[in-house]
C-alpha positions as CSV (number, residue, x, y, z in Angstrom):
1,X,-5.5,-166.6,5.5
2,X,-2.8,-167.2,3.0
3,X,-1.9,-163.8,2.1
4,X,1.8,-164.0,3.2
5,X,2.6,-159.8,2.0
6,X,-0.2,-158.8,4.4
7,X,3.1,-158.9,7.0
8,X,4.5,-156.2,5.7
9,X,1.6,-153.9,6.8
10,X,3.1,-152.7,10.5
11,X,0.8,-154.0,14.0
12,X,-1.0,-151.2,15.9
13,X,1.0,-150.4,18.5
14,X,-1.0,-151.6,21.7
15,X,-1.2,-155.0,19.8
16,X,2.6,-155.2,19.2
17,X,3.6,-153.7,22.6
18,X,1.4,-156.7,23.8
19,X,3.3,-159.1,22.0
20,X,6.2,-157.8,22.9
21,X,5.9,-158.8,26.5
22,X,4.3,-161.7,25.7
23,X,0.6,-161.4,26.5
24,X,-0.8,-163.0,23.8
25,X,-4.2,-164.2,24.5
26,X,-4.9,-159.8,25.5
27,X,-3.5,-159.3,22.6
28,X,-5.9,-161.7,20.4
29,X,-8.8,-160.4,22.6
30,X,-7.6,-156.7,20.9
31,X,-7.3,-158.1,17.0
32,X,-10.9,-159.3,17.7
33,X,-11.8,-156.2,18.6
34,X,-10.3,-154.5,16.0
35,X,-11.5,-156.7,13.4
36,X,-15.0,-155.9,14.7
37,X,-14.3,-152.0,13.3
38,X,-14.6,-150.4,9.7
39,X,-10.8,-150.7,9.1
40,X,-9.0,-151.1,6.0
41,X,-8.9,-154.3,4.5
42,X,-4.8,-154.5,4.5
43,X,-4.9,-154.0,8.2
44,X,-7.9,-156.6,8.5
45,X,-5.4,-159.3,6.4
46,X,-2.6,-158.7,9.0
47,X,-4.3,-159.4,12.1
48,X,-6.4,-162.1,11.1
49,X,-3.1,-163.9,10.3
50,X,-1.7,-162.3,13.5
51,X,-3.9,-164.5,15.2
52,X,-2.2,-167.8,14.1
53,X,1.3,-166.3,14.8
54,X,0.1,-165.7,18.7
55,X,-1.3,-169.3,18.6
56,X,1.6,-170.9,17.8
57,X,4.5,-168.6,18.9
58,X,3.9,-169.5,22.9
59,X,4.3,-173.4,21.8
60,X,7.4,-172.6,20.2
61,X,8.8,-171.3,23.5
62,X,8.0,-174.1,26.0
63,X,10.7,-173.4,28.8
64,X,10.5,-170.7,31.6
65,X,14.0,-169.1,32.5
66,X,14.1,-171.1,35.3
67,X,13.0,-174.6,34.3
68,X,15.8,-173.9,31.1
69,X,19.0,-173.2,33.7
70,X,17.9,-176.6,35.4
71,X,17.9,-178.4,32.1
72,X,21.2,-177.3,31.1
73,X,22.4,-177.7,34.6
74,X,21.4,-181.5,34.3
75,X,23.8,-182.0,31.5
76,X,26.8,-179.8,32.5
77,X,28.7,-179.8,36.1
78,X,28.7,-176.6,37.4
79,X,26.8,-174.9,34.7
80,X,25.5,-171.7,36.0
81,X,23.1,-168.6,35.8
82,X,26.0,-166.4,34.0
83,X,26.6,-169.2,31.7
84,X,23.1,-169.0,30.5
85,X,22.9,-165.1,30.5
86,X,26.1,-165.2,28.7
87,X,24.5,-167.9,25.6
88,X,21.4,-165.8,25.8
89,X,23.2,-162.5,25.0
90,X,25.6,-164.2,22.5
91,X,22.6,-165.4,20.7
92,X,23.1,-169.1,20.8
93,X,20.0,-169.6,23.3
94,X,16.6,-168.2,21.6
95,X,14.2,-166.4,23.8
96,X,11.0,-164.3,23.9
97,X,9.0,-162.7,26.8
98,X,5.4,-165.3,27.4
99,X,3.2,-163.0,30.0
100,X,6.5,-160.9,30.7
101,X,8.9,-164.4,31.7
102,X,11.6,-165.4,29.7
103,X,11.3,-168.6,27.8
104,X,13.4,-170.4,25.9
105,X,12.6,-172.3,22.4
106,X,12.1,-176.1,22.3
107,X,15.5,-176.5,20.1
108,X,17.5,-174.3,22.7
109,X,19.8,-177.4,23.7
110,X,20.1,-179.1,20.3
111,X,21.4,-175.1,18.9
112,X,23.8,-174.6,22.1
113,X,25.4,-178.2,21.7
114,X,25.0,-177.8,17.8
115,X,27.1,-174.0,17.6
116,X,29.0,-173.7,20.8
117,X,31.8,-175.9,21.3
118,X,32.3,-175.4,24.8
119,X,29.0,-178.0,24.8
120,X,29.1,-179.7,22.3
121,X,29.7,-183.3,24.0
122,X,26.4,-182.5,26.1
123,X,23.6,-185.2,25.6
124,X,20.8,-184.0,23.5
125,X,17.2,-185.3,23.8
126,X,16.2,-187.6,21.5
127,X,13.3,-185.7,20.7
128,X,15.5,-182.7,20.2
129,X,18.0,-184.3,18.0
130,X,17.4,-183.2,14.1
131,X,19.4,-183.6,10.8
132,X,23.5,-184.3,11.0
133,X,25.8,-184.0,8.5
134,X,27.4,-186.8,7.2
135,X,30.4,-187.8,9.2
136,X,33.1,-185.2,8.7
137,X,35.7,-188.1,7.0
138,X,32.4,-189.1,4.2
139,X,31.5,-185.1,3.7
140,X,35.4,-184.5,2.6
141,X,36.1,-188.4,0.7
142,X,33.3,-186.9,-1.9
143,X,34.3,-183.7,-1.6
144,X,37.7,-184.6,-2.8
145,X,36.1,-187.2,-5.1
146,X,33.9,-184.4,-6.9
147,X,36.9,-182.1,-7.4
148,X,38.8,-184.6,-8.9
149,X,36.5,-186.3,-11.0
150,X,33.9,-183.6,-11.8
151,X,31.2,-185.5,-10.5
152,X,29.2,-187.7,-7.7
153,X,26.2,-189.6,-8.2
154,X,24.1,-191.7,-5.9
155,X,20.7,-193.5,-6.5
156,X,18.5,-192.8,-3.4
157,X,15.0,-194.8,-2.0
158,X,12.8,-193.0,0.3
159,X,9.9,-193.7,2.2
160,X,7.9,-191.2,3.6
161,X,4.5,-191.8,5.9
162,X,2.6,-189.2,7.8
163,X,-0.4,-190.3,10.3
164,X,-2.7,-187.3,12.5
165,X,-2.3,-187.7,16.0
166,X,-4.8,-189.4,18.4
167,X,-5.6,-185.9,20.0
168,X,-6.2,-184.7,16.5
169,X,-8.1,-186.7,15.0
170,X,-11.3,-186.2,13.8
171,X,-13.3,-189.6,12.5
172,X,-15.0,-189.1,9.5
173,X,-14.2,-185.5,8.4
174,X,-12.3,-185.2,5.6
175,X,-8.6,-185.0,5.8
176,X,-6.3,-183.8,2.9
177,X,-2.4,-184.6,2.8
178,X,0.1,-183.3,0.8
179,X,3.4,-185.2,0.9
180,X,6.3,-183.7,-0.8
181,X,8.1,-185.8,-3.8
182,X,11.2,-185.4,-5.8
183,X,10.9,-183.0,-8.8
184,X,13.0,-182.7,-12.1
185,X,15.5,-180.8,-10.8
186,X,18.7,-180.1,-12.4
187,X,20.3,-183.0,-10.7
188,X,17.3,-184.6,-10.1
189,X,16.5,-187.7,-12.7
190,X,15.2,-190.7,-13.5
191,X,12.5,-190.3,-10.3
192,X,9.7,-193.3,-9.5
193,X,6.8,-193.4,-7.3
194,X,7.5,-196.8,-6.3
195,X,4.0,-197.1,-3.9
196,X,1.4,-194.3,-2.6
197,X,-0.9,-195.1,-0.1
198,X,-4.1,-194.6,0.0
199,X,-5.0,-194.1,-3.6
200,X,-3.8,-190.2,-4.1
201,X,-6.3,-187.7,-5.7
202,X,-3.4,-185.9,-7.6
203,X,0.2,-185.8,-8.2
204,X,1.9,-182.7,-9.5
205,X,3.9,-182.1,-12.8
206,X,7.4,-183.3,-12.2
207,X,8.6,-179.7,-13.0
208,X,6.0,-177.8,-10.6
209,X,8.0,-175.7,-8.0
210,X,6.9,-177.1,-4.7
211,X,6.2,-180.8,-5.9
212,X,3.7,-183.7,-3.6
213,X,1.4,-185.7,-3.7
214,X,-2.2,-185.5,-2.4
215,X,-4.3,-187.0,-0.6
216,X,-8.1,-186.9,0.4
217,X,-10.4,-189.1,1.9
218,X,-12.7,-189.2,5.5
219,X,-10.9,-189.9,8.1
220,X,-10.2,-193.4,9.3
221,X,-9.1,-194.4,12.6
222,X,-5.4,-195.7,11.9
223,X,-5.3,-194.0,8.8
224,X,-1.5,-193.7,7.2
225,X,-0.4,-191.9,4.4
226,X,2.7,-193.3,2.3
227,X,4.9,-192.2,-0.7
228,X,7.9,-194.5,-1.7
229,X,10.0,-193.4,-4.2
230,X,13.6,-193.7,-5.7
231,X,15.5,-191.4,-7.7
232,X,19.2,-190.7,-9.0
233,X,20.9,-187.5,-8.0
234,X,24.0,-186.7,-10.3
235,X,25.8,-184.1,-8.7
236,X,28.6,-182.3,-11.0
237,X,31.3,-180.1,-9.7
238,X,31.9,-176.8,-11.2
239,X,35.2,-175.0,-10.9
240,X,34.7,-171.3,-10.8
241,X,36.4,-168.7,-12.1
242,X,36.1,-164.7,-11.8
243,X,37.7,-163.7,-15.3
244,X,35.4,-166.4,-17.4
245,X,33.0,-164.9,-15.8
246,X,30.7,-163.2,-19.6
247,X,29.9,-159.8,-19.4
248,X,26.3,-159.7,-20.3
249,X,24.4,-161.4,-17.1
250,X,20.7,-161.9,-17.1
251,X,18.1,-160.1,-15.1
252,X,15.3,-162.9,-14.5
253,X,14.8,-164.2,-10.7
254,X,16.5,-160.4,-9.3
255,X,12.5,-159.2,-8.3
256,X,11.3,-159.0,-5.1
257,X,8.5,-161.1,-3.1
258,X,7.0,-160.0,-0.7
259,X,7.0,-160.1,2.2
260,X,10.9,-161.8,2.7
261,X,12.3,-160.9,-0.2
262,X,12.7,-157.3,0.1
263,X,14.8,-154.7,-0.7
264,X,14.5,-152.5,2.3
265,X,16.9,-149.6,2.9
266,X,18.9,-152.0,5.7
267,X,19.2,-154.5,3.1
268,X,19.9,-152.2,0.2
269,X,22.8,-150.4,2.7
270,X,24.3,-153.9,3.6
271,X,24.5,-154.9,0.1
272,X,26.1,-151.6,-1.0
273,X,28.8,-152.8,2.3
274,X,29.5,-156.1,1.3
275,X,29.8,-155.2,-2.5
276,X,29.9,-151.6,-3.4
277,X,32.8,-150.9,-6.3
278,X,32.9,-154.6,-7.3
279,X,31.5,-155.0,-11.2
280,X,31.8,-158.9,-11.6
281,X,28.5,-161.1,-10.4
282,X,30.9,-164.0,-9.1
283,X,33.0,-162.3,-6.9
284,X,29.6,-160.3,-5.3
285,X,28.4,-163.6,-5.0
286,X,31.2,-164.9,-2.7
287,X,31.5,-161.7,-1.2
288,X,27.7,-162.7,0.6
289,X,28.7,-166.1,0.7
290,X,31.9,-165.3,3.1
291,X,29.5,-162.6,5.4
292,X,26.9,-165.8,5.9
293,X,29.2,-168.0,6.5
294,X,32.1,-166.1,8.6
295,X,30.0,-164.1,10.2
296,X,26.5,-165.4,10.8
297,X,25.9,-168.3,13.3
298,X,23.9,-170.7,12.7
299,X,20.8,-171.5,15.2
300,X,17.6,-173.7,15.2
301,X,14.8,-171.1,15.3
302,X,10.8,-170.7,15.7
303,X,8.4,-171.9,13.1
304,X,8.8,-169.7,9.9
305,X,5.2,-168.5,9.7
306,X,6.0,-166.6,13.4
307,X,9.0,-164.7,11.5
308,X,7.5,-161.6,10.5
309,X,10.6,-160.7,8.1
310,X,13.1,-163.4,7.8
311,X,16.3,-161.8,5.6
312,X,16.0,-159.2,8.2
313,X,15.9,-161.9,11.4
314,X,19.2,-163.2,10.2
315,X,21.2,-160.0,8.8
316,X,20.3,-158.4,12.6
317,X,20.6,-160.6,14.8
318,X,23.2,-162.7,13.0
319,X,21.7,-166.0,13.3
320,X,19.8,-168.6,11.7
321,X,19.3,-172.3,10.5
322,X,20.0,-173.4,6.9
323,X,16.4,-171.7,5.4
324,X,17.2,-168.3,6.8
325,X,20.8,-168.0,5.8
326,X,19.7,-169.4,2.1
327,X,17.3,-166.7,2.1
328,X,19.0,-164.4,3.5
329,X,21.5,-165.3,0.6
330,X,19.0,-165.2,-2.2
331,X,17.9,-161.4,-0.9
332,X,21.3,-160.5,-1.0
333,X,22.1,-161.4,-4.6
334,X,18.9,-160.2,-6.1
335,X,19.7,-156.8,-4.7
336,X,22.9,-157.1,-6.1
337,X,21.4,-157.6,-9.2
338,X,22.1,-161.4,-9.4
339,X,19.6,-163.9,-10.3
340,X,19.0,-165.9,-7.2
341,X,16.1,-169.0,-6.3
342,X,15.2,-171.7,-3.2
343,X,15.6,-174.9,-3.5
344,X,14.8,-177.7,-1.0
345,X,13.8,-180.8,0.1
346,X,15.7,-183.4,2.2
347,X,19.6,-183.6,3.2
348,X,19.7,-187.6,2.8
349,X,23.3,-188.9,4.0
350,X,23.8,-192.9,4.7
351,X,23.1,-192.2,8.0
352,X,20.0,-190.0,8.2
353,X,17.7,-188.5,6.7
354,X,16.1,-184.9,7.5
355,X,15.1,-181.4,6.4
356,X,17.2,-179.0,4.9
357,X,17.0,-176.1,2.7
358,X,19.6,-174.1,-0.1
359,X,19.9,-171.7,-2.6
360,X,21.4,-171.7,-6.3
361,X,22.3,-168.2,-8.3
362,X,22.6,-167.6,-12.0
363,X,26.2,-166.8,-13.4
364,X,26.4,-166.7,-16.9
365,X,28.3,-168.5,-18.8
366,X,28.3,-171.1,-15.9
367,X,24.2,-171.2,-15.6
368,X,22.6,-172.6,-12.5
369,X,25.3,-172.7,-9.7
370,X,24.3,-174.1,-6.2
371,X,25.0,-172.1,-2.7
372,X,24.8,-173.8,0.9
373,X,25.8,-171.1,3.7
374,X,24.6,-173.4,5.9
375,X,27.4,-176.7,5.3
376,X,29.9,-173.6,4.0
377,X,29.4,-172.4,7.2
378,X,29.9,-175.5,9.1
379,X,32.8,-175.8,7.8
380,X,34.3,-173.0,8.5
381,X,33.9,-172.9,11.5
382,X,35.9,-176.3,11.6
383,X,38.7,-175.5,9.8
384,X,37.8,-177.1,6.2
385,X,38.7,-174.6,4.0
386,X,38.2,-176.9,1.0
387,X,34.8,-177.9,2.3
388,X,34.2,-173.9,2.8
389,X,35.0,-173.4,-0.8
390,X,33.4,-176.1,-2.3
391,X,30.0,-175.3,-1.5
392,X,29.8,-171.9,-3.1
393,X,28.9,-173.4,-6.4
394,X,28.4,-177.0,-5.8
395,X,26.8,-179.6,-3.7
396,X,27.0,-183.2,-2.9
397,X,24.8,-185.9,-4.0
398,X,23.5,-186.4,-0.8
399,X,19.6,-184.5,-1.3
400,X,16.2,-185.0,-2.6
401,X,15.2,-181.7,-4.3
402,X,11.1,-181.5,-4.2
403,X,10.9,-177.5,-4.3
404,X,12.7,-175.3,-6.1
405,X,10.4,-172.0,-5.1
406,X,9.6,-170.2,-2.3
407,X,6.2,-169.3,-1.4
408,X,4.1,-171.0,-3.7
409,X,0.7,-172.6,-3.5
410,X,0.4,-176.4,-3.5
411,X,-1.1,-178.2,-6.6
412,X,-3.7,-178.0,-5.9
413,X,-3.8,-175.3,-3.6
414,X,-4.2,-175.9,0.2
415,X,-7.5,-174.2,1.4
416,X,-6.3,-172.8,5.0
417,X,-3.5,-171.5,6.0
418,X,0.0,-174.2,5.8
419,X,2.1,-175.0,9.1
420,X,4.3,-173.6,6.4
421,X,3.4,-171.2,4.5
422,X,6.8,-170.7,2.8
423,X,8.3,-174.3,2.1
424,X,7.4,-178.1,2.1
425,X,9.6,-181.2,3.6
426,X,7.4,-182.3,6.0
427,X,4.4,-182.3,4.5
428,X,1.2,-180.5,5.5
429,X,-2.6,-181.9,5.9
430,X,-6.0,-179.7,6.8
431,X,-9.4,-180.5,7.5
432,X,-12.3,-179.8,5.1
433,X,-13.4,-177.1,7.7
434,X,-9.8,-175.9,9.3
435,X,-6.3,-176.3,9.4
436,X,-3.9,-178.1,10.9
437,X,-0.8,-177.1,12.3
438,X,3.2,-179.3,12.6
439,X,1.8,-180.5,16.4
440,X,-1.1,-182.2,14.9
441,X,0.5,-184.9,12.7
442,X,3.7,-187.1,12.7
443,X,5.8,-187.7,10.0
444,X,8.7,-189.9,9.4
445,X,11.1,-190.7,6.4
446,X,13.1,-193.4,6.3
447,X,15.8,-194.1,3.8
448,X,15.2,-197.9,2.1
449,X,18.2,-197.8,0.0
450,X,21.1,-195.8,-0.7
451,X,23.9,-196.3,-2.7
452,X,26.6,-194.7,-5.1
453,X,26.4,-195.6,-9.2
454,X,28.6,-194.5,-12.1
């Protein structure tokens, strides 16, 4: 259930064609029935975790054609049927065929009002709205402040509380919960676990690449589990240059992993494109940096387990939210031969708090240098050149590092199959006897304290 490469083994045809359309319980009735065979044991890994990707990708995809034009209708005077051809063409309005009907993604709204500007005063549900950036005027004071003084720092209280839902729950069976926690990052420091609630059974090693702290106990009815903490983040600015760049560049963190990162021939051809004839590893760097960010868009999408490749989701059909274009980044520079990692936790501003996920590369004689397409992106597209620039390189204070690898097992390891099997922000929980998915538990972090130190 957790072996992740077993996507890069192709579907039978009649199974995929079946997706396709959208029939997905006929085509879980034909994985069953192929699982009943002698096939190969590659093949067998696939489906079985086909079958979770058909179970959750129809829940991801909530609204008929139809019932989606009405919505957007209901917020916009005069919108029309072209209109919402026109966004689903363009990209900005995510869709997939359920039993041969279009239906649009839960986020739809939030990602048209989010990346089209045309809508971008449209009211979004509440239960729709996600993650903001700082207002613009805070994002560029620190900014500025950074460039000028080399450095930022804040310190930074967090509470974070999941519960199972009522439908969920299951009295008496044993839950476990794994809640995610700052880690030692490289500007990451001085971290406390203020309270934990209930009493956890482990907490990993501050340096461990996807860092929480977990729970597990029987079921109680009403049962909460809590992690406050505080920490410091000390956010230097780096100012880059191409000729101090050394000559001699590592090779650690270039490899593949399957099944994202990978150097197919459409990603070896676009990195040849986008840096073919240049020799210095800063300047191929930016080079991906301006494609993500000038030329991708950026878009809430589907759960990442239902993403059967997701460099290749982003460099096609030239969209994504903040995970994909960081991967899509860190692909990019290990084909280039440029060392390249995740890192990711929470974006935590003064005014909210909420996932979001990065990238840093390896430039020697600089070291560690962060990347967010995502904010680069953003502001971009709104004219803030310095803003652009900034964020190849650096970051702002404003985050809570807890994982700084992609696709790694919990400590301990989670027995079935995560909600994500890629990252952690939100947290995860499972049964003793099965697994539980994002729509079976609530979350909530809430910032207790947040201010800037020297």
């Amino acid at each position: 259930m957790n072996n992740m490469q077993a996507l890069k083994t192709n579907l039978p045809e009649d199974i995929a064609l079946l997706k396709a359309w959208g029939d997905f319980d006929k085509a879980a009735e034909l994985i069953k029935k192929y699982l009943t065979r002698p096939i190969p044991k590659a093949l067998a890994e696939r489906l079985t975790l086909e079958l979770s990707i058909l179970a959750e990708l129809p829940m991801q995809y909530p609204y008929p054609y139809d019932e989606a034009l009405k919505m957007m209708q209901e917020k916009v005077p005069g919108f029309t049927r072209e209109d919402l051809e026109t966004l689903k063409d363009d990209g900005y309005a995510d869709w997939i065929y359920v039993n041969g009907v279009v239906h649009f993604q839960d986020m739809f709204v939030a990602s048209i009002a989010k990346t089209v500007p045309k809508y971008k005063d449209i009211e979004v549900d509440e239960d729709q709205k996600t993650i903001e950036v700082s207002p613009v005027e805070i994002l560029d004071e620190t900014v500025n402040e950074m460039i000028e003084k080399g450095e930022k720092n804040y310190f930074i209280h967090i509470r974070h509380t999941v519960k199972i839902k009522k439908e969920a729950e299951e009295l008496g069976n044993r839950i476990r919960v794994y809640l995610p926690i700052p880690q030692n990052a490289d500007q990451i420091s001085n971290i406390k676990l203020i309270d934990i609630s209930p009493e956890p059974v482990k907490i990993a090693d501050e340096t461990y690449g996807q860092r929480t702290v977990y729970f597990e106990k029987p079921l109680e009815a009403g049962d909460t589990f809590t992690v406050e903490y505080s920490y410091e983040n000390h956010a230097k600015y780096v100012k880059l240059d191409p000729d101090k760049v050394d000559a001699e560049q590592p090779d650690f963190e270039t490899q593949e992993l399957l099944p994202h990162i990978a150097f197919s021939p459409y990603i070896r051809a676009l990195c040849e494109e986008l840096t073919g004839g240049e020799t210095n590893p800063l300047v191929k760097a930016r080079k991906i940096y301006d494609f993500i960010t000038t030329r991708v868009h950026y878009s809430y999408v589907r759960e990442y387990l239902t993403i059967t490749n997701i460099p290749d989701y982003m460099s096609t059909g030239l969209k994504g939210d903040c995970g994909i274009q960081a991967l899509l980044f860190i692909t990019l520079c290990r084909c280039a031969g440029i060392p390249a990692k995740w890192q990711s936790g929470s974006y935590v501003n003064p005014a909210s708090i909420g996932n979001h996920d990065w990238a840093m590369f390896y430039i020697a004689p600089y070291g560690w240098l962060h990347c967010d397409c995502s904010f680069g992106g953003s502001a971009y597209r709104n004219g803030a050149e310095n803003r652009w620039n900034f964020y190849f390189g650096n970051l702002e204070p404003f985050r809570m590092a807890a994982n700084s690898e992609f696709q790694l097992d919990f400590d301990p390891p989670k027995t079935y199959l995560r909600a994500d099997p890629y990252d952690n922000q939100r947290g995860e929980c499972e049964y003793e006897n099965r697994r539980l998915t994002f729509h079976d538990f609530d979350e909530e972090r809430v910032i207790v304290e947040m201010f800037p130190i020297d």
